[in-house]
PyMOL CGO cylinders between C-alpha atoms (Angstrom):
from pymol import cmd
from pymol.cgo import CYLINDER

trace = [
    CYLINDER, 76.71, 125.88, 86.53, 78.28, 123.92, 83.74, 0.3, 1, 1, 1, 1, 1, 1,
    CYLINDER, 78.28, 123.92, 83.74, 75.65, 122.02, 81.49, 0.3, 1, 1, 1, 1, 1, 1,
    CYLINDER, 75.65, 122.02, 81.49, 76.39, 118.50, 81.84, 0.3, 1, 1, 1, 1, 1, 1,
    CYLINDER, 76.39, 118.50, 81.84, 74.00, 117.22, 79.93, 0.3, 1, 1, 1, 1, 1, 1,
    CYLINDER, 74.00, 117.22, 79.93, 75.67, 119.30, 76.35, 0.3, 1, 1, 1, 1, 1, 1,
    CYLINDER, 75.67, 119.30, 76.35, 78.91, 118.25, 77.92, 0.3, 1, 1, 1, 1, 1, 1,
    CYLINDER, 78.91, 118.25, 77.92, 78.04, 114.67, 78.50, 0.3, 1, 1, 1, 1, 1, 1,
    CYLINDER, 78.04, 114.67, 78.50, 76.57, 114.74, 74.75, 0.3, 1, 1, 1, 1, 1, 1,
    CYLINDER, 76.57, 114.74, 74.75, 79.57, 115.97, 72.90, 0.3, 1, 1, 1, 1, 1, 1,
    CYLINDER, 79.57, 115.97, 72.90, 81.45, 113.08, 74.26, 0.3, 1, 1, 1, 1, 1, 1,
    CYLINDER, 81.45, 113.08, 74.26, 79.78, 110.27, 73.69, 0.3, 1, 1, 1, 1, 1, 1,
    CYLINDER, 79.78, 110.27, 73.69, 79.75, 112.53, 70.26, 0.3, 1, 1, 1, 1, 1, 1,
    CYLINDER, 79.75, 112.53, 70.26, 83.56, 111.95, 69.97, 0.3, 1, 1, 1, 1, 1, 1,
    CYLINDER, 83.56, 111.95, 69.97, 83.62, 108.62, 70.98, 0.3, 1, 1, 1, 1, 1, 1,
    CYLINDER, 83.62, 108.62, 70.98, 80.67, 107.86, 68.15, 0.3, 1, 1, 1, 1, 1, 1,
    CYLINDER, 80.67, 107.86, 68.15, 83.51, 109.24, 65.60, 0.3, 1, 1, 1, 1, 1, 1,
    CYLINDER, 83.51, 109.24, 65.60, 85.95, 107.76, 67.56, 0.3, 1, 1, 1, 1, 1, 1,
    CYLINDER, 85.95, 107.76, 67.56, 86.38, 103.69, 67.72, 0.3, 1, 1, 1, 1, 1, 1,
    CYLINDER, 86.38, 103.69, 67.72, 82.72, 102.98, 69.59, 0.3, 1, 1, 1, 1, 1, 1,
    CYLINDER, 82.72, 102.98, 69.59, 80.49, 101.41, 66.99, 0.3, 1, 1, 1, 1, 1, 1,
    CYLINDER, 80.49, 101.41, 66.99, 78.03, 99.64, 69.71, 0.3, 1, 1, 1, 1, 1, 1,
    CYLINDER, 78.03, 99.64, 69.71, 74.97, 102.35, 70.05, 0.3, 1, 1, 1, 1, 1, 1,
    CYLINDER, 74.97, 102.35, 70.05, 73.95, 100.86, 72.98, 0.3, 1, 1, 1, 1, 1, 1,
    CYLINDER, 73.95, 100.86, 72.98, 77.40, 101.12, 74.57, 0.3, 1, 1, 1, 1, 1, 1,
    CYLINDER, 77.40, 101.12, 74.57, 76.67, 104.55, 73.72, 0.3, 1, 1, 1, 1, 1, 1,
    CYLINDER, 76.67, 104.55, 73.72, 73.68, 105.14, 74.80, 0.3, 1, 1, 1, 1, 1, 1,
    CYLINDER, 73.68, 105.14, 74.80, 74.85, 103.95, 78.83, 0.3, 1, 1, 1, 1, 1, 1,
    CYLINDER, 74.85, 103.95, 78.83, 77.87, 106.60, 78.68, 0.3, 1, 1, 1, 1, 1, 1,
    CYLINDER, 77.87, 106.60, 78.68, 75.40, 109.23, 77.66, 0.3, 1, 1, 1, 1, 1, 1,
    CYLINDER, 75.40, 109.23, 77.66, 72.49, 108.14, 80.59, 0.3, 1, 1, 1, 1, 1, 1,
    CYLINDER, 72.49, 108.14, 80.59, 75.32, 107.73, 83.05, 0.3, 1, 1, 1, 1, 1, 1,
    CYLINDER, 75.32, 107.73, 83.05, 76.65, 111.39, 85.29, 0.3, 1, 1, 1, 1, 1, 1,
    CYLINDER, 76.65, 111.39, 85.29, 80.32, 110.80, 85.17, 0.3, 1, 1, 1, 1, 1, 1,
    CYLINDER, 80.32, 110.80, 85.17, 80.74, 114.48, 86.96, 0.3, 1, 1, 1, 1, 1, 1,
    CYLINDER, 80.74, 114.48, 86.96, 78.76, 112.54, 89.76, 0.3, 1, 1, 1, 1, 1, 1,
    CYLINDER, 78.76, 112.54, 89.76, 81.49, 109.87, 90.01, 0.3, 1, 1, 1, 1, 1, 1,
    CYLINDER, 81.49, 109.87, 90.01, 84.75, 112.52, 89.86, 0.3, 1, 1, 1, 1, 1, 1,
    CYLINDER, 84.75, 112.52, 89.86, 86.11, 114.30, 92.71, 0.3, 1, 1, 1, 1, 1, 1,
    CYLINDER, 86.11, 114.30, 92.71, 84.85, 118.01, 93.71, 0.3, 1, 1, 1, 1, 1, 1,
    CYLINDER, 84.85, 118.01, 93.71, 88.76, 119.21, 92.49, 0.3, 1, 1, 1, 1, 1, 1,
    CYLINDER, 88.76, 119.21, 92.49, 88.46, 117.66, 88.92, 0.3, 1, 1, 1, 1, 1, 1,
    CYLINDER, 88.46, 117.66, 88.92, 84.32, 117.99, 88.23, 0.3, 1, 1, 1, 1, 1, 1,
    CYLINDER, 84.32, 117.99, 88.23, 84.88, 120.76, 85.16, 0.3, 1, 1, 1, 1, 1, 1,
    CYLINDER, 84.88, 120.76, 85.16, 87.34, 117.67, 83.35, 0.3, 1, 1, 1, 1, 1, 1,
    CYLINDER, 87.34, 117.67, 83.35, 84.88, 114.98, 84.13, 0.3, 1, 1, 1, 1, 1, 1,
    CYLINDER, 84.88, 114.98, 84.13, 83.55, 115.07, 80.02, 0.3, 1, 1, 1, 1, 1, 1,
    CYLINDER, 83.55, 115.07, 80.02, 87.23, 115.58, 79.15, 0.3, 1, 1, 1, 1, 1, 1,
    CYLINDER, 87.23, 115.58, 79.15, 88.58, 111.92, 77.54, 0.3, 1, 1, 1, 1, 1, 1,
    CYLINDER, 88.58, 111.92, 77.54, 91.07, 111.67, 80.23, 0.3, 1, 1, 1, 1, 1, 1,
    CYLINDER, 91.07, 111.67, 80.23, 91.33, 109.84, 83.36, 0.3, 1, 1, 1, 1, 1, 1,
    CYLINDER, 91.33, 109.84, 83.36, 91.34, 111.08, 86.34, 0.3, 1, 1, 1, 1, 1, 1,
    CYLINDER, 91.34, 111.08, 86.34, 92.51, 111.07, 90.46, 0.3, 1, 1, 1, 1, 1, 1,
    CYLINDER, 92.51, 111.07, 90.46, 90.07, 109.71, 92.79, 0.3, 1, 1, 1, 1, 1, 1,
    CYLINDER, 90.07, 109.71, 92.79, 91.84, 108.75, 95.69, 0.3, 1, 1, 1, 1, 1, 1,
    CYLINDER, 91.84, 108.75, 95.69, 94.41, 105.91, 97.33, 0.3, 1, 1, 1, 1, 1, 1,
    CYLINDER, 94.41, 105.91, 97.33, 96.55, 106.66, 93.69, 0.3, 1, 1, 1, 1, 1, 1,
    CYLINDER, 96.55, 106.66, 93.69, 93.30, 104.91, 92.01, 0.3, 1, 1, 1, 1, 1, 1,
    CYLINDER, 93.30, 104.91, 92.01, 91.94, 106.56, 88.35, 0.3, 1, 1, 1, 1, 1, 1,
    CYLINDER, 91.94, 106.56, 88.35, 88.31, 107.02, 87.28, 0.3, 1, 1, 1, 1, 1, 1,
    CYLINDER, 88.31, 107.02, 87.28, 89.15, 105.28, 83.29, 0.3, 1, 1, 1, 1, 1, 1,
    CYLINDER, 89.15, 105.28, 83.29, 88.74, 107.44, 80.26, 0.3, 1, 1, 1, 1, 1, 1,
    CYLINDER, 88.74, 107.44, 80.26, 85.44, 107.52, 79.14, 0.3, 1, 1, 1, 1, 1, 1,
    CYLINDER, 85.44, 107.52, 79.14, 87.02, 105.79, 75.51, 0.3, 1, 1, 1, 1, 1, 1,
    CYLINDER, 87.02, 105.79, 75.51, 88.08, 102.54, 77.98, 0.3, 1, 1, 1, 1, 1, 1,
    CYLINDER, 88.08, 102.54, 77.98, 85.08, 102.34, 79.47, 0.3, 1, 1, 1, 1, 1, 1,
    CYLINDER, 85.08, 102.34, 79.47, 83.16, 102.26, 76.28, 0.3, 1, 1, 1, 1, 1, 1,
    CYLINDER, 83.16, 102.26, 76.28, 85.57, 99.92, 74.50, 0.3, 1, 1, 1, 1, 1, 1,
    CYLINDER, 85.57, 99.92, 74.50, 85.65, 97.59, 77.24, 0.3, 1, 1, 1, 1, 1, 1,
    CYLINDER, 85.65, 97.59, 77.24, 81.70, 97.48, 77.23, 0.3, 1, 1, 1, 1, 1, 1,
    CYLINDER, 81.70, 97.48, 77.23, 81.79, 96.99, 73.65, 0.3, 1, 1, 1, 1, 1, 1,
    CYLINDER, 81.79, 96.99, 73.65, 84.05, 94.10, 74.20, 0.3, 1, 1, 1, 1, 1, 1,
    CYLINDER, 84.05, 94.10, 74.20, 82.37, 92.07, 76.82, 0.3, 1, 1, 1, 1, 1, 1,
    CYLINDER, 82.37, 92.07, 76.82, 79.14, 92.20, 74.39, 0.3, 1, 1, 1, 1, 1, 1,
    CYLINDER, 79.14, 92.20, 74.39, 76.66, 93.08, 77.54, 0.3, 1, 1, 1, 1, 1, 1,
    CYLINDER, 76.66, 93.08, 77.54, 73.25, 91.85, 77.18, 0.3, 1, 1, 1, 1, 1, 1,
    CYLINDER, 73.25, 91.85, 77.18, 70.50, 92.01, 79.75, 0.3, 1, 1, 1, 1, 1, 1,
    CYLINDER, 70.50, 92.01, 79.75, 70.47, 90.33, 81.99, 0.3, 1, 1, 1, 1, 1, 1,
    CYLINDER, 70.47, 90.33, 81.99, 73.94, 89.07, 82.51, 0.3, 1, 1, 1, 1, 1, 1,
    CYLINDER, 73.94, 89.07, 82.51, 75.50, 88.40, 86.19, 0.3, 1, 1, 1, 1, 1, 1,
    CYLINDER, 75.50, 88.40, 86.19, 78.62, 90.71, 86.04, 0.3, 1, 1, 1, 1, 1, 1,
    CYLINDER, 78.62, 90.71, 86.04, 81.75, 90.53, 88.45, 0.3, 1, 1, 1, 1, 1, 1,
    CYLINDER, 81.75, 90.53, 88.45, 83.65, 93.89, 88.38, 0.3, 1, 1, 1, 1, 1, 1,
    CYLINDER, 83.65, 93.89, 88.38, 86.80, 93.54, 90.16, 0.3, 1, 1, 1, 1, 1, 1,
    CYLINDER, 86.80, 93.54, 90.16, 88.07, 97.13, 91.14, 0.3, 1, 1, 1, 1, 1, 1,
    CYLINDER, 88.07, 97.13, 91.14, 85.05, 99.32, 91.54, 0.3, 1, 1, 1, 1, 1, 1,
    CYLINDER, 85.05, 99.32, 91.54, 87.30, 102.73, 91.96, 0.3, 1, 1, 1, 1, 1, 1,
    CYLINDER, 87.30, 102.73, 91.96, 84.38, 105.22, 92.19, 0.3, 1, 1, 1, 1, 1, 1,
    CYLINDER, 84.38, 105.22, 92.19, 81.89, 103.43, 90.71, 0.3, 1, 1, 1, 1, 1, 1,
    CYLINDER, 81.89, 103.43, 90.71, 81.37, 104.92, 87.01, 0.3, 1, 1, 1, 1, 1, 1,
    CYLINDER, 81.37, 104.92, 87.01, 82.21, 101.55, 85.47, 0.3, 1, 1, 1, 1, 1, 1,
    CYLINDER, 82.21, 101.55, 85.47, 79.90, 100.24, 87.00, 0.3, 1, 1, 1, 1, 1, 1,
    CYLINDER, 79.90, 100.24, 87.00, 77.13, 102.35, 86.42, 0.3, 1, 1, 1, 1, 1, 1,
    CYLINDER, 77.13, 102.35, 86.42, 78.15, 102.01, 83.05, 0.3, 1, 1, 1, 1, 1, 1,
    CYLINDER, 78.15, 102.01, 83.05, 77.56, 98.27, 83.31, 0.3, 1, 1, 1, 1, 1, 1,
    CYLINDER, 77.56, 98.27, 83.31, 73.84, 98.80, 84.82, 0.3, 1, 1, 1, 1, 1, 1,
    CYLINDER, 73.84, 98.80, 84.82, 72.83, 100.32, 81.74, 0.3, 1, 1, 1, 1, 1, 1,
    CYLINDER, 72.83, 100.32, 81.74, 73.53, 97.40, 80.00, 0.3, 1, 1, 1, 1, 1, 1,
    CYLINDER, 73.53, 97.40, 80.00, 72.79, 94.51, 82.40, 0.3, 1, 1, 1, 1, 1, 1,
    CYLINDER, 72.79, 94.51, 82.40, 70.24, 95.93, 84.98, 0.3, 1, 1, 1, 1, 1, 1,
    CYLINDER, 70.24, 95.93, 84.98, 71.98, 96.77, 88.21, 0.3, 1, 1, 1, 1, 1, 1,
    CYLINDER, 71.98, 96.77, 88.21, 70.72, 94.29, 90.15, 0.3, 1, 1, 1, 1, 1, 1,
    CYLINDER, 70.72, 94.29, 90.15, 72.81, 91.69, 88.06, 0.3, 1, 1, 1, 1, 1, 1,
    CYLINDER, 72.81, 91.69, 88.06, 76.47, 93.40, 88.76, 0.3, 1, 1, 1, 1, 1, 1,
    CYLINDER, 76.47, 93.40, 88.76, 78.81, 92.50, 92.01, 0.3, 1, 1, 1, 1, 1, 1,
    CYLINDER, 78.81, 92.50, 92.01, 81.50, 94.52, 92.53, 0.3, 1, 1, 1, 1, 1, 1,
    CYLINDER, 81.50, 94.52, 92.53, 84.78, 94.41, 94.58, 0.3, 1, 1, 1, 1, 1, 1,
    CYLINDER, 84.78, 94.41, 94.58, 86.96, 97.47, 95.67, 0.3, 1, 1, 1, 1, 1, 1,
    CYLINDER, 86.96, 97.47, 95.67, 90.24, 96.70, 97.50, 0.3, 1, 1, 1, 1, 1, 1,
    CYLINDER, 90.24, 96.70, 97.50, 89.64, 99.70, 99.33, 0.3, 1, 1, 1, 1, 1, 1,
    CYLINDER, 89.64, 99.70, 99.33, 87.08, 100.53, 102.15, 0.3, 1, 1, 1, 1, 1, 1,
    CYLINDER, 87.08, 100.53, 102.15, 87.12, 104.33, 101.71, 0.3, 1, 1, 1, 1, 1, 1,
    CYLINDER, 87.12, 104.33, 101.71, 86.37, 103.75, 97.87, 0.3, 1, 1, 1, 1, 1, 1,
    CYLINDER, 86.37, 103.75, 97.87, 84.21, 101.19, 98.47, 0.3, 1, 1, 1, 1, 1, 1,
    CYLINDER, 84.21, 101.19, 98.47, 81.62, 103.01, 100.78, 0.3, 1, 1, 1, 1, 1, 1,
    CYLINDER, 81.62, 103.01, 100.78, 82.38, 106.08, 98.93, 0.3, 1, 1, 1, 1, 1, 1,
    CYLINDER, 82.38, 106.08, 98.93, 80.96, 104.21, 95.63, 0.3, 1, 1, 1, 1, 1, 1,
    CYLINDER, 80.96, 104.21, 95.63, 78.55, 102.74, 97.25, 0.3, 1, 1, 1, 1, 1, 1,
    CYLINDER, 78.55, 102.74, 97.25, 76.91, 105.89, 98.08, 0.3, 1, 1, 1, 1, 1, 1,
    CYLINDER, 76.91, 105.89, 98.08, 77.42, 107.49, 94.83, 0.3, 1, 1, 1, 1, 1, 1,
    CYLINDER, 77.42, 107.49, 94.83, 75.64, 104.80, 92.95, 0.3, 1, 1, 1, 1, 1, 1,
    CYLINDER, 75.64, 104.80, 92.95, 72.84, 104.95, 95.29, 0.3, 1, 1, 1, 1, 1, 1,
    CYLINDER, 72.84, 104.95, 95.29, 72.77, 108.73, 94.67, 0.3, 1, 1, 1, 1, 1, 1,
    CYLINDER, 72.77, 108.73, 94.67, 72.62, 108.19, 90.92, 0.3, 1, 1, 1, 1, 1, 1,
    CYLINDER, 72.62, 108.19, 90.92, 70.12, 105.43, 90.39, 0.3, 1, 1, 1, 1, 1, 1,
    CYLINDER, 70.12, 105.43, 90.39, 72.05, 102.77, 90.47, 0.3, 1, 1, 1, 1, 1, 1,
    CYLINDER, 72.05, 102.77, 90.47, 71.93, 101.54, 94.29, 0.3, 1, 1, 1, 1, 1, 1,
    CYLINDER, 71.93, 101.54, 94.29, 70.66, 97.80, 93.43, 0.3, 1, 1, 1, 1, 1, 1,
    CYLINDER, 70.66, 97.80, 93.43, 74.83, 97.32, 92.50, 0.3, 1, 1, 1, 1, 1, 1,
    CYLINDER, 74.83, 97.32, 92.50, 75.98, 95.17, 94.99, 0.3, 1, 1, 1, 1, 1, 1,
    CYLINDER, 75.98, 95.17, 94.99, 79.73, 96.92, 96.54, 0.3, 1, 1, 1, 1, 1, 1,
    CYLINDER, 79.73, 96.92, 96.54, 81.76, 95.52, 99.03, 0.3, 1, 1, 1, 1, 1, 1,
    CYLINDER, 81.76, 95.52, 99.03, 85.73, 96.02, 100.33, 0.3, 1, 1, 1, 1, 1, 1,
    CYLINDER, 85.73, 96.02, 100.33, 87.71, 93.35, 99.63, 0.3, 1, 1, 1, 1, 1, 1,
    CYLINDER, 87.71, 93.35, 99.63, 90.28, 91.22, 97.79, 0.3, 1, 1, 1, 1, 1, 1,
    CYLINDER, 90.28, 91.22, 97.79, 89.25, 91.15, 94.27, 0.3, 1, 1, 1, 1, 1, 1,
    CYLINDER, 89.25, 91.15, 94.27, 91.94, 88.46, 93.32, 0.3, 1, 1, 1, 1, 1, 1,
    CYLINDER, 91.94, 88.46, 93.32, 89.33, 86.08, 94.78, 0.3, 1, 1, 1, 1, 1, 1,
    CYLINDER, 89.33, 86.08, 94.78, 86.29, 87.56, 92.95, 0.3, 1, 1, 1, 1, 1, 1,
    CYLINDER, 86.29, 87.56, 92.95, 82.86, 87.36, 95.08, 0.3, 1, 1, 1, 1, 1, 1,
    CYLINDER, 82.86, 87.36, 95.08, 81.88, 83.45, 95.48, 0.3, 1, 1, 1, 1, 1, 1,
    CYLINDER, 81.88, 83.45, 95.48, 78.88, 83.93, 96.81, 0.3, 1, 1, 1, 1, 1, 1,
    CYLINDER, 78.88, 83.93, 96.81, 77.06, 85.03, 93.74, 0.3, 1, 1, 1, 1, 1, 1,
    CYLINDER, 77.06, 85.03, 93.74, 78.92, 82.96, 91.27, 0.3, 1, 1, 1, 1, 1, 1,
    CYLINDER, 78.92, 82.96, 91.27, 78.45, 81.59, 88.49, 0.3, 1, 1, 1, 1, 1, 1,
    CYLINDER, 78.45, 81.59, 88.49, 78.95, 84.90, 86.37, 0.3, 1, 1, 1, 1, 1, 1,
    CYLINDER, 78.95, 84.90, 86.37, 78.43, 85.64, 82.73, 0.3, 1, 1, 1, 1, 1, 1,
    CYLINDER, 78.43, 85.64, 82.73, 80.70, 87.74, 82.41, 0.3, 1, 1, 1, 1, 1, 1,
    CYLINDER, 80.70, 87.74, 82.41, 83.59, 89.49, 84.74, 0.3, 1, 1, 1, 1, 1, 1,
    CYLINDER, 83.59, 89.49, 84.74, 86.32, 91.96, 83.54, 0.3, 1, 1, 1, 1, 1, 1,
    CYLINDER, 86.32, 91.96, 83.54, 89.13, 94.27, 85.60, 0.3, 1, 1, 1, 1, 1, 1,
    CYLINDER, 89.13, 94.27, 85.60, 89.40, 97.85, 85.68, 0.3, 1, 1, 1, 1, 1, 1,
    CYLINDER, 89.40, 97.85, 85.68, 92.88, 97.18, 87.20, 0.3, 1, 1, 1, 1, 1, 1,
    CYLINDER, 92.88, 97.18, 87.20, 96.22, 95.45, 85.77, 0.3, 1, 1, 1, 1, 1, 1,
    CYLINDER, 96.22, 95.45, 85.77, 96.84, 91.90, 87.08, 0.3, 1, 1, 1, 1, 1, 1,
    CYLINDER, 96.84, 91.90, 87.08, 99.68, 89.60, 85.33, 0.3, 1, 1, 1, 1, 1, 1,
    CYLINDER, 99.68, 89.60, 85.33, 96.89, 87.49, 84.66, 0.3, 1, 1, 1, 1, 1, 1,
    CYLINDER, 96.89, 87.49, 84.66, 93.65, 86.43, 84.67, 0.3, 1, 1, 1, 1, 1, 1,
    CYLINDER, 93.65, 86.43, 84.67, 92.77, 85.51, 88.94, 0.3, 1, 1, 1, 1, 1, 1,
    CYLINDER, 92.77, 85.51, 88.94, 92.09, 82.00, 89.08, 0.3, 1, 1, 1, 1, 1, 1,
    CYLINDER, 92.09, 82.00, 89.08, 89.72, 82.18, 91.26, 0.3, 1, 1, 1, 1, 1, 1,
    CYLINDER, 89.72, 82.18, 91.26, 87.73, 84.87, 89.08, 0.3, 1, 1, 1, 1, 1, 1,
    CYLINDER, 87.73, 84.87, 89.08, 88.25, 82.27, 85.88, 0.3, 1, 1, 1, 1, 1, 1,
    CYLINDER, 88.25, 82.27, 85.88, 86.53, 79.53, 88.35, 0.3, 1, 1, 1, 1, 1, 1,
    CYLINDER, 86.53, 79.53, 88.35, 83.79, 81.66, 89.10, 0.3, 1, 1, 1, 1, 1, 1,
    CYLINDER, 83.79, 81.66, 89.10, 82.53, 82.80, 85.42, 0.3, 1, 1, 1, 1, 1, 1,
    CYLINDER, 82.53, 82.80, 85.42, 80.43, 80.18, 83.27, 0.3, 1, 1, 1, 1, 1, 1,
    CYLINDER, 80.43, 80.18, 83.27, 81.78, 77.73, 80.55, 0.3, 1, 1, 1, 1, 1, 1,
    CYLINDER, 81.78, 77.73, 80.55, 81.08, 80.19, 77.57, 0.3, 1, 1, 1, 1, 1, 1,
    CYLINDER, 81.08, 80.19, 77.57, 80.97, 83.53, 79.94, 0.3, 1, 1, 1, 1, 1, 1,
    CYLINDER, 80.97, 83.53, 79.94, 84.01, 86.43, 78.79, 0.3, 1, 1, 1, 1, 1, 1,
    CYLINDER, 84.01, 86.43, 78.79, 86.53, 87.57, 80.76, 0.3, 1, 1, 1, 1, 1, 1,
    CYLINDER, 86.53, 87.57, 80.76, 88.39, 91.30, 80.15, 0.3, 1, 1, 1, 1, 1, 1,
    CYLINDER, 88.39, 91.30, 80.15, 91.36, 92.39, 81.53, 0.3, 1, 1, 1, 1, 1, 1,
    CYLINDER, 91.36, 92.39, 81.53, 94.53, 94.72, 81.15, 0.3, 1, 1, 1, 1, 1, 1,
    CYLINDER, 94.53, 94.72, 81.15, 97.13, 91.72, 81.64, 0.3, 1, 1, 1, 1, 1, 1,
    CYLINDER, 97.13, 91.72, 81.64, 100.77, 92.69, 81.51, 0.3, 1, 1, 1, 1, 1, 1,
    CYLINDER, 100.77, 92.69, 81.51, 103.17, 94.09, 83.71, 0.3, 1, 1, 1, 1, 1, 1,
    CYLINDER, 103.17, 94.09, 83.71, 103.73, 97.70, 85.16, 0.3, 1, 1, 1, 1, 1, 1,
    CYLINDER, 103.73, 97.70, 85.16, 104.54, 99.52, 81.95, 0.3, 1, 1, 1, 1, 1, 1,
    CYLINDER, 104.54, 99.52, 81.95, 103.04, 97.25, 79.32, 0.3, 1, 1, 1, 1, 1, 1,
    CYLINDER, 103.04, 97.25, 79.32, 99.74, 95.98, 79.61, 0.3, 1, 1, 1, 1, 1, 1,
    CYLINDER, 99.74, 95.98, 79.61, 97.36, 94.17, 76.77, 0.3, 1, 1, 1, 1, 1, 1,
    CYLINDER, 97.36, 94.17, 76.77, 93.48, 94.55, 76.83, 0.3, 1, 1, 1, 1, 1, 1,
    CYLINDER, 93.48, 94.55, 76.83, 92.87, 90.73, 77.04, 0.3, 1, 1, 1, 1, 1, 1,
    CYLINDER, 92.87, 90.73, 77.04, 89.37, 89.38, 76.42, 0.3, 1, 1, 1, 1, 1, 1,
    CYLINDER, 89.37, 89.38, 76.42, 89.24, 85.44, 77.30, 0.3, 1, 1, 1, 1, 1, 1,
    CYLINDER, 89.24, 85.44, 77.30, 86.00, 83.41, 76.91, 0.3, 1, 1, 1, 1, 1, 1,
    CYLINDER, 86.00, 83.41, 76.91, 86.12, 80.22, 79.44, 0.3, 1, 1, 1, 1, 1, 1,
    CYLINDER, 86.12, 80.22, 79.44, 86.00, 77.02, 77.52, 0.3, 1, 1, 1, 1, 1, 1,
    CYLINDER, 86.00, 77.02, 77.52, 84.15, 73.76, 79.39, 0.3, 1, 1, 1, 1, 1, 1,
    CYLINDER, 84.15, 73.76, 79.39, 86.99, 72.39, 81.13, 0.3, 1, 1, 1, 1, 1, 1,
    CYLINDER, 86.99, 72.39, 81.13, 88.46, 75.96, 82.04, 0.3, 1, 1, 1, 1, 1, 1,
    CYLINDER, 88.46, 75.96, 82.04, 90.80, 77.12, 79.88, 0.3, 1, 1, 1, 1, 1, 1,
    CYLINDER, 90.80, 77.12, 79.88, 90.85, 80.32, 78.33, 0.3, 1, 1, 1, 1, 1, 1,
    CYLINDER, 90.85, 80.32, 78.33, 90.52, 81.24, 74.37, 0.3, 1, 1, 1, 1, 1, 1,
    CYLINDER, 90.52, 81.24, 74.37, 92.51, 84.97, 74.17, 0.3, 1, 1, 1, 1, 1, 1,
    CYLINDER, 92.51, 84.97, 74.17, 92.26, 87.61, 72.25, 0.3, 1, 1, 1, 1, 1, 1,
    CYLINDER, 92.26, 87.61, 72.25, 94.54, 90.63, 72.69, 0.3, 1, 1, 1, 1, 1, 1,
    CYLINDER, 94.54, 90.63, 72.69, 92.98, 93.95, 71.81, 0.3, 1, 1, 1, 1, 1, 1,
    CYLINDER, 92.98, 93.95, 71.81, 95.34, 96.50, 71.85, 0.3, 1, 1, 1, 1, 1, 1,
    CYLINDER, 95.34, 96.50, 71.85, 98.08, 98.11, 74.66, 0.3, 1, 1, 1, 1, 1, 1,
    CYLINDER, 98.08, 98.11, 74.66, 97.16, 100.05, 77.34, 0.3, 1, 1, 1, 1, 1, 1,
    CYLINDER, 97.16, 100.05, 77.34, 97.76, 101.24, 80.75, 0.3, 1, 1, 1, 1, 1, 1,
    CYLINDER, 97.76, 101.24, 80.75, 96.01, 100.58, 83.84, 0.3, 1, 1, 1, 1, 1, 1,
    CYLINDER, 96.01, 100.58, 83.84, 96.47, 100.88, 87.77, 0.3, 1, 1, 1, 1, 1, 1,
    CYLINDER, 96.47, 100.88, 87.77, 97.73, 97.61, 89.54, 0.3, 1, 1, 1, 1, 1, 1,
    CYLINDER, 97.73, 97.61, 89.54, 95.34, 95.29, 90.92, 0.3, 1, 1, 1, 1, 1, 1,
    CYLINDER, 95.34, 95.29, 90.92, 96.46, 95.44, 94.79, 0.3, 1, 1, 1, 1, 1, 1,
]
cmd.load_cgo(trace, "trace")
């Protein structure tokens, strides 16, 4: 059996060397079993800094993403955290680590991957992360107003409805861009509801559906 733990070590290694300064961004992607999170078919590349397949032509991120966006939305404990596109549910469990998990809602266009998620973070500690199938465009209402609230998918912009839902002050992170080019966007909501931007580099997500 593969030792996760050495494997799971040497990359938050890499991404210490790498562009993660944040030690307690660190710290979450070493506590959190990303083998767990990846299919059967791909569990001996989960460590690898690569995404990878899980389903309905979705991607578990690269562990590097994941990180960076963490480091970004500057995740304190504590903070009510909308996650639109909850894939497998790594992100997220990456996100517990930092907030608590009882503080992150989560929406997954997809039923399969929803329940599937669902179970996983239950499995791995993290069952207090509230899941459910849905359109993420419209972020979760019911639990709003959020601190902060980021995509793990592309949209051409920020949802409005997700903007509505996060407080004056609270961050917003997204890949915002098109099919092929994409920016890593972070936004904080001023008092009457616009956005201040920041573009942080290309890259390349999924669509959100």
């Amino acid at each position: 059996m593969p030792d996760w733990a050495r494997a799971r070590t040497e990359l938050v290694d890499r991404l210490r060397e790498g562009r993660v300064d944040d030690e307690r961004v660190l710290e979450a992607m070493e506590a959190v079993p990303r083998h767990r999170f990846v299919p059967e078919e791909y569990r001996t590349d989960a460590y690898r800094d690569r995404p990878l397949p899980i389903g309905r032509d979705q991607t578990i991120s690269a562990p590097h993403m994941v990180a960076i966006m963490a480091e970004l939305l500057d995740l304190q404990r504590g903070d009510r955290v909308l996650e639109v596109g909850t894939g497998c549910g790594y992100h997220a469990a990456v996100t517990a680590e930092l907030v608590g998990s009882a503080d992150i809602y989560t929406v997954e266009y997809h039923d399969e991957l929803a329940r599937r998620a669902r179970e996983t973070l239950a499995e791995t500690g993290y069952g207090d992360v509230s899941v459910r199938a849905g359109d993420g465009r419209q972020g979760w209402p019911e639990y709003a107003s959020y601190d902060r609230a980021y995509l793990t998918c592309a949209a051409s912009k920020f949802p409005s409805a997700v903007v509505e839902q996060v407080r004056p002050g609270g961050l917003l992170l997204a890949p915002v861009g098109g099919q092929r080019r994409q920016t890593l966007v972070r936004a904080r909501r001023r008092p009457d509801g616009s956005l201040a931007r920041e573009d942080h580099g290309a890259v390349r997500f999924v669509r959100l559906q």
